[in-house]
C-alpha positions in Angstrom: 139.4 52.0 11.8 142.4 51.5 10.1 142.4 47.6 10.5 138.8 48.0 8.9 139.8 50.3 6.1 142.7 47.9 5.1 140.2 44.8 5.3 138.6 47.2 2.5 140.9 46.6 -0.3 140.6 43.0 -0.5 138.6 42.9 -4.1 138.8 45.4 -7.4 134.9 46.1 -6.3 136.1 47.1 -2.9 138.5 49.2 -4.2 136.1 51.7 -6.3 134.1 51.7 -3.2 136.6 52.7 -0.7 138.3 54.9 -3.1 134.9 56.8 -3.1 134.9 56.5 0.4 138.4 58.2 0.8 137.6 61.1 -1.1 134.9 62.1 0.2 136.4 61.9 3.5 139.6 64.1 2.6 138.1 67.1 2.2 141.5 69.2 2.5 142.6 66.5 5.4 141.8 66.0 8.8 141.5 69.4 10.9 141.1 69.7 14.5 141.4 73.3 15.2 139.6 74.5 17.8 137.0 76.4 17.7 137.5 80.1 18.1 141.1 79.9 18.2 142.9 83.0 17.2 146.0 82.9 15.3 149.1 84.2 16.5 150.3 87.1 13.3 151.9 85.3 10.3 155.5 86.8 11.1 154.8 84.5 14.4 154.0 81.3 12.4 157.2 80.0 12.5 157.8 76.3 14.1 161.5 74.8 15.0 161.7 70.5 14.3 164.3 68.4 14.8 165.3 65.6 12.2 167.7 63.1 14.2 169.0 61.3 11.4 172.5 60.5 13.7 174.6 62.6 11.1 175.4 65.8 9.9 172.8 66.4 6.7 170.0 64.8 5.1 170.9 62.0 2.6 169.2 63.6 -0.4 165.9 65.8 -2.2 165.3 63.6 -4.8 162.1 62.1 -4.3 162.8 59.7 -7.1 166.1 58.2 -4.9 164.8 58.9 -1.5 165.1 55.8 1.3 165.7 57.8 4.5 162.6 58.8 6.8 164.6 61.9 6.9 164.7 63.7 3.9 161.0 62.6 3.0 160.0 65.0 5.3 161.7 67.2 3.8 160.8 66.5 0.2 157.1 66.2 0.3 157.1 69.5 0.9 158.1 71.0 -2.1 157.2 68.1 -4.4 153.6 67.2 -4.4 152.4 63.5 -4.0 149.3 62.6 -6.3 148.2 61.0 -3.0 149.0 61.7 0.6 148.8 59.9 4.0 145.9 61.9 6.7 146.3 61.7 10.3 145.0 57.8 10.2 147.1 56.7 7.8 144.7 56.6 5.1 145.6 57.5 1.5 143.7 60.8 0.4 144.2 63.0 -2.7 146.2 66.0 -2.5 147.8 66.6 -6.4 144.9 63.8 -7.8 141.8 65.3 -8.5 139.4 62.4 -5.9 140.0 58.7 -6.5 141.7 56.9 -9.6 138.8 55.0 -11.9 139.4 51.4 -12.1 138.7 49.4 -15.0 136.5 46.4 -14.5 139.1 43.9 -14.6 141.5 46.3 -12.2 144.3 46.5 -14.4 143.9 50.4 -15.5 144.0 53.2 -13.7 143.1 56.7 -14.9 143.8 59.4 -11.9 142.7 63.0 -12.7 145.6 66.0 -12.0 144.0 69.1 -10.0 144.5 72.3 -12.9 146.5 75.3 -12.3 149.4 73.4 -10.1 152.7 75.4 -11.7 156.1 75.5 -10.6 158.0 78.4 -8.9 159.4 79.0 -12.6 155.6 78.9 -13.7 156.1 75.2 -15.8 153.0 73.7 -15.2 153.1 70.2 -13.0 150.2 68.4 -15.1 150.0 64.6 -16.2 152.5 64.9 -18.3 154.5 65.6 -15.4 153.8 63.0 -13.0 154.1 60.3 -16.3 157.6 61.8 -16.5 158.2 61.0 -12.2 157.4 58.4 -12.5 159.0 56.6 -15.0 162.0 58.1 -14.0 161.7 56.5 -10.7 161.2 53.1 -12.4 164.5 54.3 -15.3 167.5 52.0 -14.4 169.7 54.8 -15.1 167.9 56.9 -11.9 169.9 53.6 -9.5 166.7 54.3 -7.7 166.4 51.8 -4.3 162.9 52.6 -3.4 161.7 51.8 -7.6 159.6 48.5 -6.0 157.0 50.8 -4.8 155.6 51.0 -8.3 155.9 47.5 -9.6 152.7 47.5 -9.5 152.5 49.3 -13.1 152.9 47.2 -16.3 156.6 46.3 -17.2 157.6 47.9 -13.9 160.1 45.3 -12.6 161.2 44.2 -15.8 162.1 48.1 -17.0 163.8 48.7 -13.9 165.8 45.6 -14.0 167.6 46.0 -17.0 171.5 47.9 -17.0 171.0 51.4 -18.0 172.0 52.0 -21.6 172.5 56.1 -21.4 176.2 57.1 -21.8 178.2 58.1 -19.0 178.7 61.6 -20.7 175.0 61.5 -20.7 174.1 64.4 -18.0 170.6 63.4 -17.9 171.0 60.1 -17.4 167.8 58.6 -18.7 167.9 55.2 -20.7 166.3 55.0 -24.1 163.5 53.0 -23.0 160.6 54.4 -21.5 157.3 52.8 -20.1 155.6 56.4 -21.2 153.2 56.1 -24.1 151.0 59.0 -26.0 147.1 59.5 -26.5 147.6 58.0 -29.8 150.2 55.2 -28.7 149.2 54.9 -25.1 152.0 53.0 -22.8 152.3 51.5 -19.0 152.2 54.5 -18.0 150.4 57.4 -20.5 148.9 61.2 -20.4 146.0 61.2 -22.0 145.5 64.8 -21.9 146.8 67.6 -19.4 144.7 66.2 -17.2 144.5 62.6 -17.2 147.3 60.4 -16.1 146.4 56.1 -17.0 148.2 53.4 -15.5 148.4 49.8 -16.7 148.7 47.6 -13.5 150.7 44.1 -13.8 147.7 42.9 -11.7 144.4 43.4 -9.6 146.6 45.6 -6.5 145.6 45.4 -2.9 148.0 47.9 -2.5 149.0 50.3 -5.3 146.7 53.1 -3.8 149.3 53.3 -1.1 152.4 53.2 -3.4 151.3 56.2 -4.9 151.7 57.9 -1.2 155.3 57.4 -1.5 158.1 60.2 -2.5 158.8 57.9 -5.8 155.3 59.0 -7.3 156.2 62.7 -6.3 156.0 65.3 -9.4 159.8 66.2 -10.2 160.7 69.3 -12.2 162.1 68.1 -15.6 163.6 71.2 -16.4 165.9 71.4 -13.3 167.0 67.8 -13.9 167.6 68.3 -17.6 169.5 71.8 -17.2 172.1 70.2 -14.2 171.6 66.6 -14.5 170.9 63.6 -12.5 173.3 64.5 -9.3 173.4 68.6 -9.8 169.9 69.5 -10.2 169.0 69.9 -6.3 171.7 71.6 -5.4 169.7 74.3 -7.3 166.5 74.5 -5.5 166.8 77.3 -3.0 163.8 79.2 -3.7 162.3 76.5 -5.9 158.6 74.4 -5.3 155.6 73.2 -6.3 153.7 73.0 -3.3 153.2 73.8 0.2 156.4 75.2 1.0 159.9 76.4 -1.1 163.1 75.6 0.1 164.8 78.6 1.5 168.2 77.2 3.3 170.1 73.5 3.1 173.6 74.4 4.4 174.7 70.6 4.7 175.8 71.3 8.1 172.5 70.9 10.2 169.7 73.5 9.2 167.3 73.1 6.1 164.5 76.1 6.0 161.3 75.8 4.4 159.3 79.0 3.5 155.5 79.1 3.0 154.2 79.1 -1.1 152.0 81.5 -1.5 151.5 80.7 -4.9 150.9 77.3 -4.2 146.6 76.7 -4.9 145.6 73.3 -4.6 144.8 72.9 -1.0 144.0 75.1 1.4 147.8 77.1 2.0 149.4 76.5 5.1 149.0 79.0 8.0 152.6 78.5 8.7 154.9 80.9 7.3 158.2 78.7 8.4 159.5 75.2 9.3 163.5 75.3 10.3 164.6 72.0 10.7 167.7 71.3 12.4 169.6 68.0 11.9 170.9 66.1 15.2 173.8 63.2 15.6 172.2 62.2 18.5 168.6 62.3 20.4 170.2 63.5 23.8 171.7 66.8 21.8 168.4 67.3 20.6 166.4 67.1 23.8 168.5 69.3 25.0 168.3 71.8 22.6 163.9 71.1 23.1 164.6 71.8 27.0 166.9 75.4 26.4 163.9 76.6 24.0 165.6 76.1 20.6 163.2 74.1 19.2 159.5 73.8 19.5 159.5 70.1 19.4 161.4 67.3 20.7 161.4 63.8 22.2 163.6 62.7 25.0 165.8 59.8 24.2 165.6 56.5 25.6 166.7 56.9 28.9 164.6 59.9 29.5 161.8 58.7 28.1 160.4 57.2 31.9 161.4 60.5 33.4 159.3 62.9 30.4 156.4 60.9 29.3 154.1 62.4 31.9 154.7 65.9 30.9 152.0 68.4 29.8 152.7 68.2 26.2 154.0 64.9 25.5 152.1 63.0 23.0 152.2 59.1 22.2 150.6 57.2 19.4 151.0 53.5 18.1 154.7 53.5 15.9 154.1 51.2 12.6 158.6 50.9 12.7 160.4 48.0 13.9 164.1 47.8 14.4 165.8 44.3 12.9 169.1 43.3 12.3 169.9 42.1 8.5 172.0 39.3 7.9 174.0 38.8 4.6 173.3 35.5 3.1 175.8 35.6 0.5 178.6 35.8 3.3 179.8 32.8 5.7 178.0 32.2 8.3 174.6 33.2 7.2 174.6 31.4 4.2 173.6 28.3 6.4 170.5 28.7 7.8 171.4 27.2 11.2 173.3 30.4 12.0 170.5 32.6 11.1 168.2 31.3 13.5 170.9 30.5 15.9 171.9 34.5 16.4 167.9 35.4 15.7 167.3 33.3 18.7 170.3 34.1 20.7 168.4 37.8 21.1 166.8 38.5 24.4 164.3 41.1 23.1 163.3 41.8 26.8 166.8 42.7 27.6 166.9 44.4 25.0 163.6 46.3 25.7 164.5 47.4 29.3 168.2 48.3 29.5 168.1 50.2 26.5 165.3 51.6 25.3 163.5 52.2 28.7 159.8 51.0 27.9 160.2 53.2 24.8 159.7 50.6 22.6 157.8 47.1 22.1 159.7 43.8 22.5 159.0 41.6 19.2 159.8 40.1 16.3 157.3 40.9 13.9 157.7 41.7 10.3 154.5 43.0 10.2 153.9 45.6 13.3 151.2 45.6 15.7 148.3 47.9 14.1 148.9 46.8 10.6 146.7 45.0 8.7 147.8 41.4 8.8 149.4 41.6 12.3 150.1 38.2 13.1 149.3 37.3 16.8 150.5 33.7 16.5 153.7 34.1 15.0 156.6 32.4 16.2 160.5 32.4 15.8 162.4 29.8 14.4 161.9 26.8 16.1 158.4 27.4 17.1 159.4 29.7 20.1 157.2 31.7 21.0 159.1 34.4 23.8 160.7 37.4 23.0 163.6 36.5 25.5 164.6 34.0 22.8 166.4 30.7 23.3 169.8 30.9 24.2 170.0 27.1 24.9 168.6 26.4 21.3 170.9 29.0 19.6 173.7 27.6 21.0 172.9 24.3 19.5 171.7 25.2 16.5 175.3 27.0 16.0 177.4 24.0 17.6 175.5 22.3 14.5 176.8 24.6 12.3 180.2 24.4 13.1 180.2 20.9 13.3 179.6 20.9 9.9 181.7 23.7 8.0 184.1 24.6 11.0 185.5 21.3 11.9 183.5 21.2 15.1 185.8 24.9 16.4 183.7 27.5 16.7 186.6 29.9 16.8 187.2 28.7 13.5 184.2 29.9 12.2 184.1 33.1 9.9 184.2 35.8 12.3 180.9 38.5 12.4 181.1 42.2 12.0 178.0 43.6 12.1 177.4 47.5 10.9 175.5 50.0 13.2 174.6 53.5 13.2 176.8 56.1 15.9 174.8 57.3 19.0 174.6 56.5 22.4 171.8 54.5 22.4 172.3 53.0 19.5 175.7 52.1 20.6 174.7 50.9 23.8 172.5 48.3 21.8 174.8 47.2 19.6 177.3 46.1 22.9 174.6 44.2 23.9 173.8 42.4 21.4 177.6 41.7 20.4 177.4 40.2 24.9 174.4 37.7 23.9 176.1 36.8 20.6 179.6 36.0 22.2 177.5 34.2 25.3 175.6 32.4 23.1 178.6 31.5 20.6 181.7 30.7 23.3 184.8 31.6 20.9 183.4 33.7 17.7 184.7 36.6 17.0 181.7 39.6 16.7 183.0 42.9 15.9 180.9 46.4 15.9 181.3 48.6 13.3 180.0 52.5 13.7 179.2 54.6 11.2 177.2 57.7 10.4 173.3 57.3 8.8 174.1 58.5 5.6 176.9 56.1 5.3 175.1 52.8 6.7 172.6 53.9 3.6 175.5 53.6 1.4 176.7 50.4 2.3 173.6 48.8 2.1 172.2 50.5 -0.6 174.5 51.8 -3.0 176.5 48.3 -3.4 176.5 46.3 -7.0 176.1 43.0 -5.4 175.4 41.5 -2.0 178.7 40.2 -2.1 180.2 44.0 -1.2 177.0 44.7 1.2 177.7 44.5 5.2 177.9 41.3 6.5 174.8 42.3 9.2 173.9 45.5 9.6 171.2 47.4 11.9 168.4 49.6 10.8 165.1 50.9 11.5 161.3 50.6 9.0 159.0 52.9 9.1 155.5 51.9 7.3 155.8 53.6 4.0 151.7 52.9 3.0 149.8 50.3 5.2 149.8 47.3 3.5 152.0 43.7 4.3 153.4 44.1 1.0 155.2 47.2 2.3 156.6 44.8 4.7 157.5 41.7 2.9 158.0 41.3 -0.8 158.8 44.8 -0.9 161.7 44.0 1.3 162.2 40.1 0.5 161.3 39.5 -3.0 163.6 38.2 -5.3 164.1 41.2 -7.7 163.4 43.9 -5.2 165.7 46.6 -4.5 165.5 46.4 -1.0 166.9 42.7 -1.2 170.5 43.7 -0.7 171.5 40.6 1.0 170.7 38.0 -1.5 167.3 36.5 0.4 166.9 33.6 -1.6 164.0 31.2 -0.8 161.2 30.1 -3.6 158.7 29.7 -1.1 159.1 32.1 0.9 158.4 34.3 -2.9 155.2 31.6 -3.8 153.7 32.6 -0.5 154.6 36.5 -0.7 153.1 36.5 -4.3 150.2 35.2 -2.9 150.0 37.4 -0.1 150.2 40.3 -3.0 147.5 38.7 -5.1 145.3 37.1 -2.7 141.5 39.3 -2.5 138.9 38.4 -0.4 138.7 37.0 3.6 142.1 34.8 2.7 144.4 37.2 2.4 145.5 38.1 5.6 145.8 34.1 6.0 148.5 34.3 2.9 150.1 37.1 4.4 150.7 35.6 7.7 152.9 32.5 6.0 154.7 34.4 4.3 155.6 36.4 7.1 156.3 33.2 9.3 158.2 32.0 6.5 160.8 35.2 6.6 160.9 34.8 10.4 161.8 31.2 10.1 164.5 32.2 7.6 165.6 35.1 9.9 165.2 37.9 6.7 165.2 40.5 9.3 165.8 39.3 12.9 163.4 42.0 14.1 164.2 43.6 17.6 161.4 45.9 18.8 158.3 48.0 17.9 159.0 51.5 18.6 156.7 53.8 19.8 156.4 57.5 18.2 156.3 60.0 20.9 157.0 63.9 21.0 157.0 67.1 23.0 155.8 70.5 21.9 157.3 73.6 23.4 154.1 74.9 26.2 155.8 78.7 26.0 155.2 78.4 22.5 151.4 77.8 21.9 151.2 75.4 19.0 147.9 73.9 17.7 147.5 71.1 15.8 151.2 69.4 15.1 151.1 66.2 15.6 152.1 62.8 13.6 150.7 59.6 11.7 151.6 56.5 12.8 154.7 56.5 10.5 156.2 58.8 12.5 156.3 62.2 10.9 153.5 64.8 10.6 151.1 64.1 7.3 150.8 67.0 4.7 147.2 67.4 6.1 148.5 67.5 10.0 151.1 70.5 8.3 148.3 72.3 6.6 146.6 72.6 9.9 149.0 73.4 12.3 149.5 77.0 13.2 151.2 79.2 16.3 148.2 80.2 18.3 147.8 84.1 19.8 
């Protein structure tokens, strides 16, 4: 279904259709409750979840600066989306008022806001407010990493480009130019009344509808941000929200608590009165506290996972993540191609697969996951091979090349690697094997493993001016943000995007991701798939596995309806309907 709904977006005709489609099939999201189920009482409905972010806090509860799979699920909580992933993945309003209207020629937007959404301070969240998100998101002065979601809008790119012009006394932080017009002087992005929010598109999108899922789009209160300023305003949130839930406790030391809204109006409220979220360094810590009864759900770590996966209440569904390994192309060696795909090849996947992550995840090295629209079945690594095992033999050629050339033939002379990683045991455990096949592969270079916290690794690959003062390599995980390739290649790869922290630098591999992006009709997946064999061939991301998304759910505890999406986390919709049953 999903595969077919994704082939459904290929025209601006196909979009008003399937964007009927989609609301009509929302109807408050998917709900499964069985029939004659009776509810535990409400001071019963509370649920403990792990977040396993390998440190000690969430990164952050701006949804404008978000990155981490972490504190999203945190976040769209309190902050509405305009639209919101269901159980299959599938874009479905939740602030938005049914489908946006697209112009005939596909460049404009107009999305209607559900009335009587308010704040916990009883401003109302209107147009006007979700014009003001998301322009922040886009304002250069917000040093927002995730802004390429919405280049999609007029001006976007450009806008978000340019060096922020607000002084540094300036608490707000916004720059003076805005892509927020008026009714009478209507802009990129412009409320037309309370009610109506229009967006000018750069072009005909594919895959805008699925942008506007993301935490950048969420509705932000301006009158926190304006009152503390950019990096203040949510540490003032306790008791603050504008949807399903308000955040009660975030002690920066492992426990955020989120209380049901009863005030909140424009979906059916949740039947659960709490969520306690408790933040993990490491998956075995967390299994162990789902096996003593502190939590309601859990998932055993890698080498449990043969042991657990036929247990009553363990649940598996297709993962849309990979895991890859990033190298720097602005730093010696990888600014040569040769050792790229020499240390992309040098990767035994298979190795990878079996001695550390225990059939819990999928060999490959696909950009573009199994299950996605535009899954790539022939795709190759570099040098047309085609096994996940890799090529030692060719690696170690193509690297004896390379230091031929700019080493004087010693490979000990070479620049020596250090590649960053996050702490935990498994992670740690992958990281020694891959510096083994590295050193194997490459008699004499020096690869060094650096460990660091979650939080941190986000730092160093995000928060840096230049590529130039970004990790060498570094390790890291993708979760589908909406299901589209874009998510998964110029998002990450193109030229100007925030994501491109290590200086990717290839015109055709951006000619062929443009025309993925702009391509409509039968040919797109066809555009899609080049590019994607072209950021293989470059080794962008020397991707590792698929991951699968598994969980447990506490059987003393008799919870109905929890469950995930296939990026990993539980949808709005899947919250809404879970509940502790009698």
């Amino acid at each position: 279904m999903r595969l077919g709904f994704r082939k459904a977006w290929l025209s601006t005709g196909l979009i008003l259709l399937t964007l009927t489609t989609m609301v009509v099939a929302a109807c408050g999201g998917s709900s499964s409750t069985p029939q004659g189920q009776a509810k535990a009482p409400d001071a019963q409905q509370i649920i403990r979840v792990p977040l396993v972010p390998n440190a000690t806090d969430i990164k952050r509860l701006d949804p404008a600066r978000i990155l981490d799979f972490y504190s999203q699920q945190v976040a769209m909580l309190m902050f509405p989306p305009l639209y919101a992933l269901d159980a299959n993945t599938i874009p479905q309003p939740f602030a938005a008022d049914g489908a946006p209207t697209v112009s005939s020629d596909g460049l404009t937007w107009t999305i209607k806001i559900k009335p009587g959404m308010k704040w916990s301070d009883g401003t109302p969240i209107d147009a006007t407010t979700y014009a003001y998100s998301i322009n922040r998101a886009l304002d250069p002065c917000t040093k927002d990493g995730g802004a390429g979601f919405l280049y999609f809008i007029k001006g976007s790119q450009a806008f978000n480009s340019t060096k922020c012009d607000a002084p540094a006394s300036d608490l707000k932080q916004y720059d003076s130019k805005t892509l927020v017009g008026s009714a009478s002087a209507p802009g990129p992005i412009t409320a037309t009344d309370p009610q109506t929010l229009t967006l000018n598109l750069e072009a005909p999108s594919a895959w805008a509808i699925g942008a506007l899922t993301t935490t950048q789009s969420f509705a932000v209160p301006k009158q926190l941000i304006d009152q503390f300023g950019l990096t203040d305003w949510t540490n003032h949130l306790i008791g603050f929200s504008g949807s399903m839930f308000s955040l009660t406790t975030w002690d920066h030391q492992g426990h955020v608590t989120m209380t049901r809204n009863d005030n909140f109006s424009i979906q059916k409220k949740p039947t659960l009165k709490e969520i306690d979220f408790t933040i993990y360094k490491d998956g075995q810590t967390e299994f162990a506290d789902f096996q003593n009864g502190r939590l309601d759900v859990g998932a055993p770590p890698a080498e449990q996972y043969q042991a657990h996966k036929n247990d009553k209440t363990f649940k598996e569904i297709p993962f849309l993540n990979v895991g890859y390994v990033a190298p720097n192309w602005g730093r010696a060696p990888f600014d040569d191609i040769r050792a790229r795909q020499a240390f992309n090849l040098a990767i035994n996947r298979d190795a990878l697969a079996t001695a550390i992550g225990h059939g819990d995840s999928i060999p490959s090295f696909h950009i573009v996951p199994q299950g996605e629209f535009g899954y790539n079945k022939n795709l190759t690594l570099p040098q047309g091979v085609t096994s996940t095992a890799g090529d030692a033999a060719k690696a170690t050629a193509l690297f004896q090349d390379y230091a031929k050339d700019k080493c004087g033939g010693d490979i000990s002379k070479c620049a020596p690697v250090t590649f960053e990683i996050t702490t935990g045991p498994t992670a740690q455990a992958e990281a020694a094997a891959l510096q083994g096949m590295w050193q194997s592969a490459f008699q004499g270079l020096k690869v060094q493993i650096k460990l660091v916290d979650f939080n941190t690794l986000l730092d160093d690959v995000f928060g840096q001016p230049s590529p130039a003062t970004v990790p060498q390599m570094y390790v890291l995980g993708y979760a589908l943000d909406y299901p589209d390739p874009q998510d998964w290649l110029s998002l990450q790869f193109a030229k100007n995007s925030p994501n491109n922290t290590v200086g990717i630098n290839d015109d055709t591999l951006f000619q062929q991701m443009t025309a993925c992006d702009t391509t409509t009709g039968p040919s797109r997946e066809a555009a899609c798939n080049q590019a994607e064999q072209t950021a293989v061939n470059d080794s962008a991301w020397m991707v590792l596995d698929q991951a699968k998304d598994f969980w447990e759910t506490n059987p003393n505890n008799k919870i109905v309806n929890y469950g995930h999406q296939s990026g990993g986390m539980p949808s709005l919709f899947q919250w809404l309907d879970t509940f502790i049953a009698a």
